[in-house]
VODRENLUM-730912 format. One record per residue (C-alpha): y, z, x; residue in one letter. Coordinates in steps of 0.05 Angstrom, whole numbers, padded with zeros to 5 digits, always signed. Each point is the difference from the previous one (the first is absolute). Example, Ala and Ser with C-alpha at 12.3 -4.5 7.8 and 13.67 -1.06 7.14 Angstrom:
! residues 2
-00090+00156+00246a+00069-00013+00027s
This chain:
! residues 861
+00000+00000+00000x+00049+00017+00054x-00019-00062+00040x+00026-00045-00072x+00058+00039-00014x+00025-00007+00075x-00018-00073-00007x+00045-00004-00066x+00055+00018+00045x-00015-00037+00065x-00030-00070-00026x-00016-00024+00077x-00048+00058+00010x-00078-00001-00024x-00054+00062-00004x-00062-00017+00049x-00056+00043-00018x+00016+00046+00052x+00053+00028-00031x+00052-00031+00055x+00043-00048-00021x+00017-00073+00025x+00061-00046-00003x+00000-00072-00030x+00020-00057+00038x+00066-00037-00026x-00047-00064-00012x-00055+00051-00035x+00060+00023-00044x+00028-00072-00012x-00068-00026-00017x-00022+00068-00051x+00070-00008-00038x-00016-00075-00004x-00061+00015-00039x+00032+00057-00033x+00054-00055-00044x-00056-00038-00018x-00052+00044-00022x+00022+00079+00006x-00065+00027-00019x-00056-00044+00034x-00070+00012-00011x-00050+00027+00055x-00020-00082+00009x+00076-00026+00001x+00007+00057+00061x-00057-00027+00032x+00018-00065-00001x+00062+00018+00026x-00020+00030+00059x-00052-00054+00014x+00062-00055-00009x+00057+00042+00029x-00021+00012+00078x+00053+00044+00016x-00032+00051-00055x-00073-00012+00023x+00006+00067+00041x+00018+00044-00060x-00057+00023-00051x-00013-00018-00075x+00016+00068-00016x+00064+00008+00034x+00030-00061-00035x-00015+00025-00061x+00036+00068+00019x+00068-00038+00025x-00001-00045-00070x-00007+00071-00037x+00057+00023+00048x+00037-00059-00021x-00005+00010-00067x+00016+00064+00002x+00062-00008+00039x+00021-00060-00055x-00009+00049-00051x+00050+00047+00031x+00045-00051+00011x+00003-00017-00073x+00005+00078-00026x+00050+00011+00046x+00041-00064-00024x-00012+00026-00076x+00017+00074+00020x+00066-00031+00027x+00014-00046-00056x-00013+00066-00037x+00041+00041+00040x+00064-00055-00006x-00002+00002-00075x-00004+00079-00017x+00064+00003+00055x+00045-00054-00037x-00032+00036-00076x+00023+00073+00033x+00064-00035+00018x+00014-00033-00067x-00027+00073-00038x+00056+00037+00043x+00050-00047-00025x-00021-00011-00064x-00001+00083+00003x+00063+00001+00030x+00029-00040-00059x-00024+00048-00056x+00030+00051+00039x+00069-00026+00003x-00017-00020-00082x-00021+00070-00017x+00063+00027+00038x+00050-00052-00034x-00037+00029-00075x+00008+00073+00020x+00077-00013+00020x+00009-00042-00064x-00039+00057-00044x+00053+00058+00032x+00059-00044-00017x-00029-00009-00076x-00010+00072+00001x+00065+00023+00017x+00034-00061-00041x-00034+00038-00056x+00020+00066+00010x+00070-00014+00015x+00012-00042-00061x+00066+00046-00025x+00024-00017+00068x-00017-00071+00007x+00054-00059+00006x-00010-00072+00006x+00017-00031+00064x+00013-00075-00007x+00023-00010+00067x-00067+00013+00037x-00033-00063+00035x-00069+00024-00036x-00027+00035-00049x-00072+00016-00018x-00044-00034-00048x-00071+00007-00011x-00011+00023+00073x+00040-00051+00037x+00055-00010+00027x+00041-00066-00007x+00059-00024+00040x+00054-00034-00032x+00025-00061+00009x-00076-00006+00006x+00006-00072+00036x+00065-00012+00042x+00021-00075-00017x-00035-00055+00045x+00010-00070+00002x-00046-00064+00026x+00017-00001+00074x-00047+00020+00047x+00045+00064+00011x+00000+00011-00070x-00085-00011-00003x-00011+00038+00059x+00039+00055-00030x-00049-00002-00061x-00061-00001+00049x+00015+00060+00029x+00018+00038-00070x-00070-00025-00021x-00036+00027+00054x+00029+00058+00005x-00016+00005-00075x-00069-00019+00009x-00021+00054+00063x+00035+00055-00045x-00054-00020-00061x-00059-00013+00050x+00006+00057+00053x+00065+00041-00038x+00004+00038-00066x+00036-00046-00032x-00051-00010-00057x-00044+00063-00029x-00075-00032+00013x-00045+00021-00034x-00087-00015-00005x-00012-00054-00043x-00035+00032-00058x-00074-00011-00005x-00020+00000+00077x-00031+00063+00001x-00055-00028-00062x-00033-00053+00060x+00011+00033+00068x+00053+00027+00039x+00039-00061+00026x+00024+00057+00062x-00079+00002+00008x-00011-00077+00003x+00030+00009+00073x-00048+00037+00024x-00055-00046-00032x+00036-00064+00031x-00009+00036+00074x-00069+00008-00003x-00026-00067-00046x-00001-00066+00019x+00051-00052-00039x+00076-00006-00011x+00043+00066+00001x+00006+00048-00047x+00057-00014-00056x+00040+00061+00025x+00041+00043-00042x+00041-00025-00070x+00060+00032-00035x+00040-00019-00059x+00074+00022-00010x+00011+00059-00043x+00067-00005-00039x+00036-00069+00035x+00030-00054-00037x-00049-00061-00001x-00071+00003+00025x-00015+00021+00071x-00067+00008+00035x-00011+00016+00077x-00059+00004+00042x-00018+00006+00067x-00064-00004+00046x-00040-00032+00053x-00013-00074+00018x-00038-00041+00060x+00053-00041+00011x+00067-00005+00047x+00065+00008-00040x+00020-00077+00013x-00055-00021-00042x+00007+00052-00046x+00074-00024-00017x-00026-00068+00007x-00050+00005-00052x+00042+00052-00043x+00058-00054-00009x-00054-00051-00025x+00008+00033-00065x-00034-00052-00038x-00061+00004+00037x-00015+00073-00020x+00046+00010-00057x-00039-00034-00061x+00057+00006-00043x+00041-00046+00042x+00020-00067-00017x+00042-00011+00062x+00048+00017+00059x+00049-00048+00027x+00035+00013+00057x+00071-00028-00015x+00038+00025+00064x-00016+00031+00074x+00050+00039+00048x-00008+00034+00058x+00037+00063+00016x+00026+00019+00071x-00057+00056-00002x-00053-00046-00001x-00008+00012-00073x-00015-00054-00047x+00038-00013-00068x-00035-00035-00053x+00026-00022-00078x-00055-00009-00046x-00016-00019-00063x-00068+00032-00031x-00028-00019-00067x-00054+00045-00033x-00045-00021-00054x-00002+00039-00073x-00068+00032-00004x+00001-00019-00074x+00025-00055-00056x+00047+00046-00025x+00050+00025+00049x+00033-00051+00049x-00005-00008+00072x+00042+00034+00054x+00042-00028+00063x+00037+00033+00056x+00049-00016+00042x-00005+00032+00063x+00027+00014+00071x-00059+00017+00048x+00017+00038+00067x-00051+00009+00057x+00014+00040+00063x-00026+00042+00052x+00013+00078+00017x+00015+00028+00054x-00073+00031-00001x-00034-00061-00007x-00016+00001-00070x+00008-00068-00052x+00035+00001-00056x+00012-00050-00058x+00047+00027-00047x+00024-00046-00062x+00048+00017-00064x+00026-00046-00053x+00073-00022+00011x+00042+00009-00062x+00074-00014-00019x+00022+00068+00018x-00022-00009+00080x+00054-00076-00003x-00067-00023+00035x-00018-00079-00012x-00030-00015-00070x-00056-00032-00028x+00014-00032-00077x-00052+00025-00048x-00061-00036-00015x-00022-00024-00069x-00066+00034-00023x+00011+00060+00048x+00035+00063-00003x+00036+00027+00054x-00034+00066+00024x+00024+00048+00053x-00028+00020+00067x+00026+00063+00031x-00011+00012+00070x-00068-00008+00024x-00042-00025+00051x-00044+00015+00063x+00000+00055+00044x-00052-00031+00056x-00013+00049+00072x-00049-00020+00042x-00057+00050+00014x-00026+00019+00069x-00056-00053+00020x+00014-00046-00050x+00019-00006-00074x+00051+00022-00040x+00024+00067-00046x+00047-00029-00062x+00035+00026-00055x+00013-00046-00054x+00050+00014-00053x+00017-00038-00066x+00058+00010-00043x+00004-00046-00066x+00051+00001-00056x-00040-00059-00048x+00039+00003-00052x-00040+00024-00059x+00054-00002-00054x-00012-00079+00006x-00081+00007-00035x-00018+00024-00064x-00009+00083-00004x-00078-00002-00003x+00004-00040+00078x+00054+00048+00020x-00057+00044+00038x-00018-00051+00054x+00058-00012+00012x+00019+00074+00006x-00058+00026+00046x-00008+00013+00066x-00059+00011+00002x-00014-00072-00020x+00045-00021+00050x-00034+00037+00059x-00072-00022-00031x+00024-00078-00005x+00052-00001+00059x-00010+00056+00053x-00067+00011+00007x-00022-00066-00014x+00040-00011+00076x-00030+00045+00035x-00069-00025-00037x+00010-00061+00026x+00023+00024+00069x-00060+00033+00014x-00044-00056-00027x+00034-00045+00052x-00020+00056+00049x-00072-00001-00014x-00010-00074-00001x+00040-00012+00069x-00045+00066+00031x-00064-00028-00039x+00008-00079-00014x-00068-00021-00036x-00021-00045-00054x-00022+00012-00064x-00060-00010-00043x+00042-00070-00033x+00002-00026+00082x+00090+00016-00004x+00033+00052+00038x+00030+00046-00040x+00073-00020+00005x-00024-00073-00026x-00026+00044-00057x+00067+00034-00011x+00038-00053+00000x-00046-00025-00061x+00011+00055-00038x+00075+00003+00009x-00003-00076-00030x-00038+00025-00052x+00056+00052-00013x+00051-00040-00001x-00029-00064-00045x+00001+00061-00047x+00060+00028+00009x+00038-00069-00005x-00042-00009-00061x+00031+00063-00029x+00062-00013+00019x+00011-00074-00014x+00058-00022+00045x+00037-00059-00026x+00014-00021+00072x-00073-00004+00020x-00007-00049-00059x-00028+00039-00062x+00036-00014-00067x-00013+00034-00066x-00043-00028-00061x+00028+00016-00073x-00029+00054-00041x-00054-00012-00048x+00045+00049-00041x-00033+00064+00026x+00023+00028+00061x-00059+00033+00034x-00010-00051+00047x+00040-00037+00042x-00016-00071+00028x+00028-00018+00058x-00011-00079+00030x+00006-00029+00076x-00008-00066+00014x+00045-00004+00066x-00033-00036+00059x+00006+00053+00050x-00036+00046-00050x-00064-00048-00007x+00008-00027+00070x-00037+00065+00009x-00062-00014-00045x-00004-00076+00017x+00001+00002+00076x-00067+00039-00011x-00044-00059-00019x+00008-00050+00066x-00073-00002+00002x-00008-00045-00058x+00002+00050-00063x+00060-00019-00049x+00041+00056-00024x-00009+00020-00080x+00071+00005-00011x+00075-00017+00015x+00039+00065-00032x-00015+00072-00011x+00009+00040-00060x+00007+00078+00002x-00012+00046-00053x+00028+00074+00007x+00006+00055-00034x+00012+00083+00000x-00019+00053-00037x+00005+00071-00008x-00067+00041+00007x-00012+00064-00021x-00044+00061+00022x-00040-00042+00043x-00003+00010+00077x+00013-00065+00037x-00057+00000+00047x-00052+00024-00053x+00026-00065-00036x+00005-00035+00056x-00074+00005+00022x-00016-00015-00064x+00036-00063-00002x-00035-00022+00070x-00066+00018-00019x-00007-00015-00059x+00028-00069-00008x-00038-00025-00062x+00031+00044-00043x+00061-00036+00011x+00005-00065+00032x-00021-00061-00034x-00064-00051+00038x+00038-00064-00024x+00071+00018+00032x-00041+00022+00054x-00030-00062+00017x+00070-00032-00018x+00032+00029+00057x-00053-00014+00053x-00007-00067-00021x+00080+00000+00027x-00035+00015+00072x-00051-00056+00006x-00057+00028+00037x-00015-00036+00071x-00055+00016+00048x-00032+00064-00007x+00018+00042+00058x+00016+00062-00035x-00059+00057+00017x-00039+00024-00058x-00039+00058+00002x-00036+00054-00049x+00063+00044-00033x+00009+00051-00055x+00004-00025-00074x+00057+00019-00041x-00004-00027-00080x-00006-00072+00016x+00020-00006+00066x-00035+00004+00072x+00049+00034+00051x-00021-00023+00057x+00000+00051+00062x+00058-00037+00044x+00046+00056-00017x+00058+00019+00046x+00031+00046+00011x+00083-00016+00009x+00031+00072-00011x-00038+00069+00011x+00014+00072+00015x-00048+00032+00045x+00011+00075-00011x-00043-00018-00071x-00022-00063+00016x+00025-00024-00057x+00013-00075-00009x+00068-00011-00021x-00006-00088+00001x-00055-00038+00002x-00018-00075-00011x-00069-00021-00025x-00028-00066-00024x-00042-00016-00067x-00044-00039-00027x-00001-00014-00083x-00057-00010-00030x+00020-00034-00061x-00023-00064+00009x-00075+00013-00025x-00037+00024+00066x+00002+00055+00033x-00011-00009+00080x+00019+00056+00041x-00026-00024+00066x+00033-00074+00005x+00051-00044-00024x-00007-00048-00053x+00036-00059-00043x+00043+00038-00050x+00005+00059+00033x+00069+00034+00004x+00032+00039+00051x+00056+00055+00000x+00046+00017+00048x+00014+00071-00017x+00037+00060+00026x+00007+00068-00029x+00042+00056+00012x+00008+00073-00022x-00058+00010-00025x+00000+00082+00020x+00015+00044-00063x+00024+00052+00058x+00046-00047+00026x+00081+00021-00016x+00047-00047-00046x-00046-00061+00033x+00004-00065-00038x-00071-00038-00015x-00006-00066+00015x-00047-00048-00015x+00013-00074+00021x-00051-00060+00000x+00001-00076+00012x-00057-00043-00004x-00015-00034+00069x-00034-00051+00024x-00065+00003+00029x+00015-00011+00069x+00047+00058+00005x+00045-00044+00041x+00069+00024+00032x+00037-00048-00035x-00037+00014-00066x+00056+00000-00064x+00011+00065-00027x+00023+00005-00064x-00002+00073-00020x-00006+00035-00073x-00013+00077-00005x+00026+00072-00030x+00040+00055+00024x+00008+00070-00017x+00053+00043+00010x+00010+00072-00012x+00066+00021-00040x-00013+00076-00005x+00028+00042+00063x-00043+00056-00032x-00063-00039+00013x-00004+00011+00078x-00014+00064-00009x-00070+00006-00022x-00057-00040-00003x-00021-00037-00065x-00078-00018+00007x-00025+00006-00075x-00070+00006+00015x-00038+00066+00032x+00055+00017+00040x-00029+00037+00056x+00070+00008+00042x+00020+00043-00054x-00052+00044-00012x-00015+00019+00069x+00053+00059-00010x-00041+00032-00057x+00020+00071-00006x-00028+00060-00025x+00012-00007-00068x-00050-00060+00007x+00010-00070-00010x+00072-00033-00006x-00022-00055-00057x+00060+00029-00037x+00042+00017+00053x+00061-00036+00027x-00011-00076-00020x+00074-00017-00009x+00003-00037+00066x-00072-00047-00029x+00017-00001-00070x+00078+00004-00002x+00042-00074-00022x-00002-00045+00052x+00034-00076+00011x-00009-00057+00033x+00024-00071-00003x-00048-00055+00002x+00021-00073+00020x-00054-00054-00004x+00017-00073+00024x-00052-00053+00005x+00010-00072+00029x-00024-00062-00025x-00002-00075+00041x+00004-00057-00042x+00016-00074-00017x+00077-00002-00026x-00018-00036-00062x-00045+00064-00022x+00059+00043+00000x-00004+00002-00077x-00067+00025-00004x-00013+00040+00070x+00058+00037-00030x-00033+00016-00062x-00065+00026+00037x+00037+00035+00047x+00035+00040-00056x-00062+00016-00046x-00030+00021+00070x+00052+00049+00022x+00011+00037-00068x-00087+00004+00004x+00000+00036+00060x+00062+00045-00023x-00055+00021-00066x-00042+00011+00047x+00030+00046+00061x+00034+00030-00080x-00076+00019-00017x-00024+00020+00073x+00065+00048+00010x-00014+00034-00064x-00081+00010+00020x+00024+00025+00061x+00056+00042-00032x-00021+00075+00007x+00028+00006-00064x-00063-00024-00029x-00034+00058+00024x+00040+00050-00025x+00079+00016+00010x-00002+00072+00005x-00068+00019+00041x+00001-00052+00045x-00061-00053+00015x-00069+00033-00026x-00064-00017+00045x-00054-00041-00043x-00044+00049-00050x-00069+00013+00047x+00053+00003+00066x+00002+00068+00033x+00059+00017+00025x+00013-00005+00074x-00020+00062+00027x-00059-00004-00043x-00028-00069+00030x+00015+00028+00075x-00035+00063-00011x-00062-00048-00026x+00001-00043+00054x-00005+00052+00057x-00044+00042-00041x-00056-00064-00001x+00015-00010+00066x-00011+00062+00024x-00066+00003-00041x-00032-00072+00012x+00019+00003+00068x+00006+00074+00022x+00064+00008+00029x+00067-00001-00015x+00041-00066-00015x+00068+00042+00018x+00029+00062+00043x+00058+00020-00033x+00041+00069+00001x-00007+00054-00055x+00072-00016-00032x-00007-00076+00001x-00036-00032-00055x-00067-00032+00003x+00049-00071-00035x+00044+00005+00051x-00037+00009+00060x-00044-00067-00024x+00061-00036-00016x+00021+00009+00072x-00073-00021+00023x+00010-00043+00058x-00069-00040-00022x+00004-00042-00063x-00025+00038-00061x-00009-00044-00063x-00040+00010-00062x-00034-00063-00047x-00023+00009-00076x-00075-00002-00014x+00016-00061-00038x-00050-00067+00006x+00060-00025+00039x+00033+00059+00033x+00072+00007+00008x+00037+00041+00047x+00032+00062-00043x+00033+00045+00057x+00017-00004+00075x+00027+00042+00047x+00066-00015+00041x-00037-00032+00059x-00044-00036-00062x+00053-00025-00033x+00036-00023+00070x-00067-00034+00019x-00010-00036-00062x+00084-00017+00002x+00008+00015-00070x+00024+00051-00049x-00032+00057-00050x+00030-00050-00048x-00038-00059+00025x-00062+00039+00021x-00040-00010-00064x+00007-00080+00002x-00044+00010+00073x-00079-00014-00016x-00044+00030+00051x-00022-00069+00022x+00054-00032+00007x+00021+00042+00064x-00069-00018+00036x-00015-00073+00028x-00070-00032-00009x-00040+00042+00048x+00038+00062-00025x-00015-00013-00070x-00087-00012+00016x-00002+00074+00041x+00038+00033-00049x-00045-00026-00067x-00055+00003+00039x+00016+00076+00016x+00043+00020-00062x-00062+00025-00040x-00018+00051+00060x+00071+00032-00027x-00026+00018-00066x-00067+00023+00026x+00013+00044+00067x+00070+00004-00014x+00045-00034+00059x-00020-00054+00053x+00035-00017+00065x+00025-00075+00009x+00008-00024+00073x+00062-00029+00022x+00026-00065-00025x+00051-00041-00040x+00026+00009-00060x+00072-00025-00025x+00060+00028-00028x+00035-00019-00074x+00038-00049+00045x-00061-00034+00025x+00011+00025+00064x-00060+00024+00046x-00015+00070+00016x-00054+00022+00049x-00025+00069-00004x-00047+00046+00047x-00041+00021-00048x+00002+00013-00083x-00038+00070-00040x+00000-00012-00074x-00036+00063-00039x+00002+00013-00074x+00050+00045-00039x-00030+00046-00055x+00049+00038-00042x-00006+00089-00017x-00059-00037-00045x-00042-00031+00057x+00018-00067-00036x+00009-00061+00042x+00083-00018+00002x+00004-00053+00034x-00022-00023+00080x+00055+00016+00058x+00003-00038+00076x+00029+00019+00051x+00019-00053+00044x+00005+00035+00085x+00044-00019+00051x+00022-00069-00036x+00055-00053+00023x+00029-00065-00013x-00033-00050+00044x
């Protein structure tokens, strides 16, 4: 032992048997390291051969080659810790310096409240003696302090500009580093995990940083949201990709760059005009007008600061755009240091004033929310920051042979076909189609040439295009008591109970199918439709692993066969991607978007989008969780008094809103406008009755208004079923399933499992009725979607044979043991576990329940 340990450290020196040691030639080394790149762990024939082929090595033994490659090894090994330890080490030193300030901030906030709460306090006391002095520069309101005149006149030289700069930045640092703005958490972090905790989780997983900490502003005009945290990147290409804002930000249209100045600091001065899209038919779109200023501190550190420029600053003007209102942006920007060793620490701050007086009363929450705005704007940068992190520090291809920035710029074309379908810009072509007399539906037309130039350049290889204009049909509507992602989920998997086979086959014909080169493989079935497992993933947060965007394709099977496992004439394929689908998730808006697609899956394949999205209206609604089924979140704080069944349901049960906007797209022959338009209006008010019928299924207000969402009759409740399933464990297999403390629950010690834990029916065709946390993650679904899962359906072929042919040992001894294989998740993607118990769950009457698995030591492959 001593002799390889002192080898580890000296790699020129070998162990004779002797115990003495021996130093390698420079040629010996040269010639062992050669081998060592090619194979690192040769076998005892490779050394052989070595040393018969190698003559400089034909004086050394079989043995000791094999100790100097396990010396080598060892030493690589080191090398590698030590390179993670300091990777490690670099990150918790620029976290602990980003804490301190961030500490050092609350601090200077708590001492600015305490100072403000004395002067209230004496104010009050001293009314009799109070007087009102008009000629002080301040006064107090709501906890800050504004200066008057709050913005010195300015004109449009570059004096005047540069003097605006600076007040912007200046601005800016006192919001991002200051206590210019009372932060506070955005409400509903603490229901997933601790986004302070998601640091820690980033330092020691692999994958893109952690999404750092996220405030909202507590008492500020307009809607402000800051965050700050960690990314692998250096603060030029931060700001670089940062002032791309249409390349992360999917609610813009556009940024044009109408003027650049440099200042004597080396500063830059930029004049911008920024148009956003209106996430729904009816409120209109926004526009900016802009001066952006980017500079460097004395400390090193980036920053991009921008503001709107207004008639009270004499700054140069921009006249006002038809279709758009003009919204405000206060200062905000980019606060970019570099770290020690490479990437950056920034603080990101926006400030919005978007003008809600301009939308009817019933939109006036999104456009009064910050926490929609950090959700949509300021975390979805650093989102995509650290996504550009991971694929520069991990480039690979995916399962669809792209790299995955090929793959988001596909989805951000799929967002925006949508979004200009929503919107319907006159200057991009689209005109409006009369009424049919009732206004539910608006029909928009486009026929300009740079519109189809897009769909027509796709058939060069001999295909003719379908159609020479494009016809949108859009609508919104207000929904009711229904979560968005439980509807959402149900709109995606479920697509028969809304979409119509003819229109389906309609659009596709619009994409002529060429050569088959898409990959087709075995994927989960959802109500008439395969989805095929090519998901991925665009957006995801690591700390839960949840998927925040993906993009899947799918296969139709409407056109009377049903082949999972190849392509065939008729068949039709989706592009689809889906977002917020997490009932957890805070103020997120659901999207589901879809295009039918050619075949080939070429690059240059047309894309004409249709889809829904949900938005949440209620502020209220971040704070709690609204999963209508077995809710096991909520019961895993069951007090003494027993279960909470009638306990605090306001948050599940209480009124929420959301607005739905649905637009689908249509290509077709000009001289069909008459009757394309008539379709596309009987088929847009069908799928309004429909998503009508499904919200009010899924309403919880079905299930009763006062005691919340009742469990089917034969369900136990959930500490019922848990104390089943580990008493059958423990008795079938004769020891226990969980160690868990006195004062925890047996439900909450299982739900926290780290193995998946699912139960199925003892139905001919058994359904999955509950899952653990790690279950649920495994399967990537929800307690809502959970009983839609058949047993087989998560096992391929093979799977499927060992199971049957074992299943009936269940019901006769009680469990079986499964060896490790493949199954798939409700997303068709496949999962390889070590091994898999299933035993049988008797209730207090030794009846059989139902048949649990347990799935150990599982992952994605």
């Amino acid at each position: 032992m001593m002799a390889v340990t002192s080898s580890c450290k000296e790699g020129t020196k070998i162990a004779m048997d002797n115990g003495k040691y021996v130093r390698y030639t420079p040629e010996q080394v040269e010639a062992l390291e050669r081998l060592y790149h090619e194979c690192p762990k040769p076998s005892s024939m490779r050394r052989q051969q070595l040393i018969r082929e190698c003559s400089i090595l034909s004086n050394i033994e079989p043995k000791q080659i094999k100790v100097w490659f396990q010396n080598r090894r060892c030493r690589e090994k080191q090398r590698k810790e030590a390179s993670r330890l300091q990777a490690v080490n670099r990150k918790l030193t620029a976290m602990n310096k980003l804490l301190m300030e961030e500490n050092d901030r609350l601090q200077k906030q708590v001492s600015q409240l305490v100072y403000e709460n004395s002067y209230f306090r004496q104010q009050t006391q001293n009314t009799t003696l109070a007087t009102t002095d008009t000629s002080c520069e301040s006064v107090v309101t709501s906890g800050q302090h504004h200066l008057t005149p709050k913005h010195p006149p300015r004109d449009a030289s570059p004096a005047g500009l540069l003097s605006i700069a600076e007040e912007t930045l200046t601005e800016f640092l006192s919001k991002a580093t200051g206590t210019a703005v009372e932060w506070v958490q955005m409400p509903g972090m603490k229901a997933t995990l601790s986004l302070l905790s998601s640091f820690f989780y980033s330092l020691f997983q692999p994958g893109p940083d952690s999404i750092g900490i996220v405030a909202i502003s507590h008492g500020r005009s307009g809607v402000a949201a800051r965050a700050c945290g960690l990314v692998g990147l250096d603060p030029t290409r931060v700001a670089e990709i940062l002032k791309d804002r249409p390349s992360w930000y999917r609610d813009c249209r556009a940024v044009d760059v109408i003027n650049v100045l440099s200042t004597g600091n080396g500063g830059t001065i930029e004049l911008l005009y920024m148009q956003l899209y209106a996430p729904t038919t009816l409120a209109p779109a926004r526009d900016f007008w802009l001066l952006r200023y980017t500079s460097v501190m004395e400390d090193g550190s980036l920053v991009v600061c921008e503001r709107s420029l207004n008639n009270t600053q004499n700054g140069p003007s921009m006249p006002p755009a038809a279709s758009f209102v003009r919204a405000e942006l206060l200062p905000s920007g980019y606060l970019i240091r570099p770290c020690e060793g490479g990437g950056s620490i920034i603080h990101i701050v926006d400030h919005m004033d978007l003008e809600p007086w301009s939308v009817p009363e019933v939109l006036r929450p999104l456009y009064e929310s910050s926490t929609l705005l950090a959700q949509k704007t300021t975390m979805a940068a650093l989102r995509h920051l650290r996504q550009i992190s991971q694929e520069i520090s991990q480039p690979n291809v995916t399962g669809w042979g792209r790299r995955p920035a090929a793959l988001r710029a596909l989805s951000q074309k799929l967002n925006k076909g949508f979004n200009e379908a929503v919107n319907g810009f006159a200057d991009e072509g689209w005109s409006m189609l009369e009424s049919d007399g009732v206004d539910d539906v608006t029909l928009l037309v486009n026929s300009s040439p740079s519109k189809m130039m897009g769909i027509n350049l796709a058939y060069g290889n001999g295909f003719p295009s379908m159609g020479n204009a494009i016809l949108c049909a859009k609508a919104s509507m207000l929904l009711q008591n229904v979560p968005p992602a439980i509807l959402l989920r149900f709109l995606r998997e479920h697509r028969s109970e809304w979409a119509d086979s003819g229109i389906d086959a309609y659009s596709a014909a619009a994409v002529k199918a060429g050569p088959c080169g898409l990959p087709v493989a075995r994927g989960g079935s959802f109500g008439g439709q395969v989805i095929l497992p090519l998901a991925h993933t665009i957006e995801h947060e690591e700390a839960s692993n949840l998927a925040i965007t993906f993009m899947e394709v799918i296969k139709l099977e409407n056109m009377g066969h049903y082949r999972e496992d190849m392509i065939m004439p008729g068949d039709i394929f989706l592009l689809q991607l889906c977002s917020g689908v997490d009932e957890n998730a805070v103020g997120t808006c659901a999207e589901l978007i879809f295009a039918p697609i050619d075949a080939s899956f070429s690059d240059d394949a047309p894309i004409v989008p249709s889809g829904f999205r949900i938005i949440p209206l209620d502020s209220g609604m971040d704070a709690s969780s609204r999963n209508r089924t077995l809710d096991l979140a909520s019961t895993l704080e069951v007090g003494a008094a027993g279960n909470r069944s009638t306990g605090d349901n306001s948050g599940r049960n209480g009124s929420t809103k959301s607005v739905m906007t649905i637009a689908f797209q249509f290509v077709y022959e000009i001289h069909l406008q008459e009757n394309v338009a008539t379709m596309a209006r009987q088929y847009v008010r069908s799928i309004i009755a429909s998503v009508q019928r499904v919200a009010l299924a899924l309403s919880p207000s079905n299930f009763g208004s006062h005691a919340g969402f009742r469990t089917p009759p034969g369900t136990p409740e959930a500490q019922t079923l848990a104390r089943w399933i580990c008493q059958s464990y423990r008795c079938y297999l004769g020891v226990e399933l969980l160690e868990y403390e006195g004062s925890e629950s047996i439900l909450k010690t299982l739900w926290h499992h780290t193995d998946a834990v699912l139960c199925c029916s003892l139905k001919a065709l058994p359904v999955f009725t509950f899952a653990n946390q790690a279950g649920l993650d495994m399967l990537e679904t929800t307690l809502v979607a959970l009983q839609d899962i058949s047993l087989e359906k998560i096992f391929d072929d093979n799977g499927r044979k060992a199971l049957f042919a074992e299943f009936p040992q269940v019901m006769q001894q009680g469990f079986m043991c499964l060896q490790g294989g493949i199954c798939l998740s409700s997303m068709g993607r496949p999962i390889s576990y070590e091994r898999a118990v299933a035993w049988k769950v008797v209730n207090d009457e030794e009846n059989a329940h139902c048949i649990c698995f347990m799935f150990v030591n599982w992952s994605f492959v």
